[in-house]
Each structure stands twice: as structure tokens, then as C-alpha cells.
N, C-alpha and C positions, 0 to 999 in steps of 0.2 A: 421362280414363283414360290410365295413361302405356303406353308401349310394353313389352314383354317382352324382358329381356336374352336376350342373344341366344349360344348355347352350339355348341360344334362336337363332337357325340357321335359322329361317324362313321356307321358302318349301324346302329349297334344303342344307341340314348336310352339314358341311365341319368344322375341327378342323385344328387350325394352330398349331404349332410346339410351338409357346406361348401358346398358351390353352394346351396343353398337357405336357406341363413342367411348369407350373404353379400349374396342381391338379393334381401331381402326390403326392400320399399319403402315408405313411410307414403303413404297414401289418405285425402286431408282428404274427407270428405262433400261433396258438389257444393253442400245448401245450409246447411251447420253447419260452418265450417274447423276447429272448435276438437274434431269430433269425428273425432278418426282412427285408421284402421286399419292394422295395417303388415302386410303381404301380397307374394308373388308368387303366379302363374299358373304352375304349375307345367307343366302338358297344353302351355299357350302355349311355356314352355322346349322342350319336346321332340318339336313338331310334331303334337301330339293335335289332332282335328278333331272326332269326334263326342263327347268326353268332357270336360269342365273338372274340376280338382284345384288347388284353391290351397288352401297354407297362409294364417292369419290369422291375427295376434297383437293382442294389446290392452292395453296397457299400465294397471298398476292405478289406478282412480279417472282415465279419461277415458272419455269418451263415445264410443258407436261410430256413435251413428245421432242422426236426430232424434225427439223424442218428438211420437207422429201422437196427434191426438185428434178422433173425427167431428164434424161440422160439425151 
């Protein structure tokens, strides 16, 4: 997991839609690299503690996960 760019909003959070598509970041899968997600933590940018919001994008015809099948 990488770290959360890190933003200087003053007293009062607020992300513009350029900040948010600016660090959005690609996330290979811990055991699939070839399936990735391109995402930021958006709550992580602006000090949120009990709430998580990320965006996540996925570019077309790549994998986002690994396919689970029971044992």
C-alpha cells in the first residue's frame, strides 16, 4: 500500500477534482501485478478517520482482482 499525498487545506479540507486526478495512483494487486487499479484515498488526503472515500479507476480490458474459485 503506498502512502497518501499529502495536501495543505488549512482549517477547512476541500479536494478539487485536479487534486484528485492528479494523485490518482495505479495499485498492482499484492498477488496478480498485471491486475491494476488506479485509485487515491481521498478521507486519507484530508484527515478523515472514521470514514474512507476513494476514487478507483480501471482502465478497459485489464484485470482488477484475481479470480477466486472454492477449493
Amino acid at each position: 500500500m503506498t502512502s497518501s499525498p499529502s495536501f495543505d487545506f488549512g482549517p477547512h479540507p476541500l479536494l478539487t477534482a485536479k487534486d484528485i486526478d492528479s494523485n490518482l495512483a495505479p495499485q498492482p494487486h499484492f498477488l496478480k501485478s498485471e491486475a491494476v487499479r488506479i485509485q487515491i484515498c481521498m478521507s486519507d488526503a484530508v484527515g478523515m478517520k472514521l470514514l474512507a472515500v476513494h476514487k478507483v479507476r480501471l482502465e478497459p480490458r485489464v484485470e482488477s482482482s484475481v479470480h477466486q474459485s472454492p477449493i
